[in-house]
N, C-alpha and C positions, 0 to 999 in steps of 0.2 A: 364188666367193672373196669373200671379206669383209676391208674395209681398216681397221686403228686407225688413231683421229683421237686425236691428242695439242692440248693449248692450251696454249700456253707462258704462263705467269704473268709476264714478265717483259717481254712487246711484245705479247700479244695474238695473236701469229700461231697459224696452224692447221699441224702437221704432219702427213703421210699417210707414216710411215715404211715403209711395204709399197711404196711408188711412190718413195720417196726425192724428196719435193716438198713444200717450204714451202705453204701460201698466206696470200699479205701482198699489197699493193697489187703488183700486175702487169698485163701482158697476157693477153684474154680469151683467146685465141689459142693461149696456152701452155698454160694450162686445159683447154681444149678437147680437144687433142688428145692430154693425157698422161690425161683419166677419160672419154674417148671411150667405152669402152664401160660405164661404169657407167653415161650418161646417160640421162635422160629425159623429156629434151626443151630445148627454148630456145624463150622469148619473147621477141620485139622490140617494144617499144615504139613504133617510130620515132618516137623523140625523143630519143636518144642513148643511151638505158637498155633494157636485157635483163637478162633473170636465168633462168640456165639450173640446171637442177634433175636432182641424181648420189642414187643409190640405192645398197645394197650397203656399207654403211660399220657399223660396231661404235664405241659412244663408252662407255667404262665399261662394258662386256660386252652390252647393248643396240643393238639393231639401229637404224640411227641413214639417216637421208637429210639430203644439206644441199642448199641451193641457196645460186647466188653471183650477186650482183647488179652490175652492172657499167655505169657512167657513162662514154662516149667508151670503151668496150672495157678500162679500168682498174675492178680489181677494190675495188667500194665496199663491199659489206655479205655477210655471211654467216650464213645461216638454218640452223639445223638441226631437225629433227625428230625425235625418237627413240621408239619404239613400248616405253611402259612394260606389258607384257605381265604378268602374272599379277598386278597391282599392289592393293593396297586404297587403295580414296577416302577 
């Protein structure tokens, strides 16, 4: 299964309407366990920062992976990656 990522123009935030879940500043916690199994993997830092890394996402019909980086367990940054497949340089 493959999830659209919507970006609201209007705050930034990210929505995953297949999962019915915002992502804006939260708990790591909550994240975790609603794209549990898209995951692929978490790093810890220890120093207060991880940024765990979900696969399995469509962003504009493109196969898209994001990771979310996370300060004290509150979601600070969001990376994405998206595989432009047949694409000209």
């Amino acid at each position: 299964m493959t999830l659209r990522i919507q970006i609201s123009p209007d705050d930034g935030s990210v929505n995953l309407p297949d999962l019915a879940l915002v992502l804006g500043p939260g708990l790591k916690q909550i994240f975790a366990e609603t794209l549990a199994k898209y995951s692929k993997g978490t790093l810890d830092h220890g120093n207060g920062y991880s940024r765990s890394s979900f696969h399995g996402f469509i962003l504009e019909g493109m196969s898209c992976g994001i990771a979310l980086g996370f300060l004290q367990d509150i979601l600070t940054k969001i990376h994405f990656g998206v595989a432009l497949l047949n694409m000209e340089m």
